[in-house]
Each structure stands twice: as structure tokens, then as C-alpha cells.
C-alpha positions in Angstrom: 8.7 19.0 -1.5 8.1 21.7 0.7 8.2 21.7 4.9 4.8 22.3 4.6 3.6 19.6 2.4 5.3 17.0 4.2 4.5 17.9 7.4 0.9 18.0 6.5 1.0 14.6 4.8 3.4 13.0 8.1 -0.2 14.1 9.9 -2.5 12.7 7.6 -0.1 8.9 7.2 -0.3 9.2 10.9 -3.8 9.9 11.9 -5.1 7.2 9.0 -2.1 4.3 10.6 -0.8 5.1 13.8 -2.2 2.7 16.3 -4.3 0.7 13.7 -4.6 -2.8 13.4 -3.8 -5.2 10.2 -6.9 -7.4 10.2 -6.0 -9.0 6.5 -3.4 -9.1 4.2 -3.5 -10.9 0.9 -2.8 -10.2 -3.0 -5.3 -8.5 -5.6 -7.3 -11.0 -7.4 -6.8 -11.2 -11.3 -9.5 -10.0 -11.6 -9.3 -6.6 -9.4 -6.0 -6.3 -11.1 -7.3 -6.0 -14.5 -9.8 -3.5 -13.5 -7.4 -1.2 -13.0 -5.6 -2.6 -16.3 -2.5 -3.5 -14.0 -0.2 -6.0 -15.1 0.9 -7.2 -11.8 -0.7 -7.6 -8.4 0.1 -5.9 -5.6 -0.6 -7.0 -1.5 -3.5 -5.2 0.1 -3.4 -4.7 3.4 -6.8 -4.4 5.3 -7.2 -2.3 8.4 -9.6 -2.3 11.6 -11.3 0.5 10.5 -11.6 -0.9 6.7 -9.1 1.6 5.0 -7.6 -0.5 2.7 -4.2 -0.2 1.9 -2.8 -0.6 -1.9 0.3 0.2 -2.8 0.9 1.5 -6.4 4.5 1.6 -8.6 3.5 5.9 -8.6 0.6 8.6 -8.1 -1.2 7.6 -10.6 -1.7 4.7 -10.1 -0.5 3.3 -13.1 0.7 -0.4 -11.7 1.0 -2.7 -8.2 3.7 -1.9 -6.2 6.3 -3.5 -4.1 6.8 -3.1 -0.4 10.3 -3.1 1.0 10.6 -4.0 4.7 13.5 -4.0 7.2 12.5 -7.8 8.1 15.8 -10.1 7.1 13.7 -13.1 6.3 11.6 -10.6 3.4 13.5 -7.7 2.4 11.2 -7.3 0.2 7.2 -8.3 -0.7 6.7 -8.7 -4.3 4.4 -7.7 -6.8 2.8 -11.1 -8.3 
């Protein structure tokens, strides 16, 4: 990736998160899961501003994802 594309995208993660607010934070229903033909569920992370946050196994969006974190007691939050 070039010094330009990830500089622009640094800008846009940072204008969309920086200084936001989590006001929710539970898993995809069965039901939203299968409309997007996902096997798995992901977490989905709601913020103040109602950008919802869902994080996918790639770009296209072809499965849930996981979400590694630096916490000790959850190294890791799964895909259910």
C-alpha cells in the first residue's frame, strides 16, 4: 500500500473514531448473520453518532470477524 493510501485512510479511521463514544456493543443476531449468508457472528459495536461498527474476516465482506485486543483478561473477542 502506498504512503498515500494509508495516510488517507489513517484520516478517514480517525475522523469517523477519534473521540467517539461506544454507546452498545453486542453480537449480530442469527438472523442479521444469515442475511449476509455469514456463518458466524461477529460483535457490533454502536457509536454516538450511530456509525455502526462490523468487523468482517476481509473486504468483501465474505464472513464475521474477530477482534484482537491488547486487554490480558480477552486477548481476543470471538466470532460466535
Amino acid at each position: 500500500m502506498s504512503n498515500n493510501t494509508e495516510q488517507r485512510w489513517n484520516n478517514t479511521a480517525s475522523k469517523m473514531l477519534v473521540g467517539r463514544t461506544i454507546t452498545k456493543a453486542e453480537y449480530l443476531s442469527a438472523d442479521e448473520a444469515k442475511s449476509l449468508d455469514w456463518f458466524y457472528r461477529s460483535l457490533v459495536i454502536t457509536l454516538d453518532d450511530g456509525t455502526v461498527l462490523i468487523p468482517m474476516s476481509d473486504d468483501e465482506g465474505n464472513n464475521a470477524g474477530a477482534i484482537m485486543t491488547t486487554n490480558e483478561g480477552c486477548p481476543v473477542i470471538p466470532v460466535i
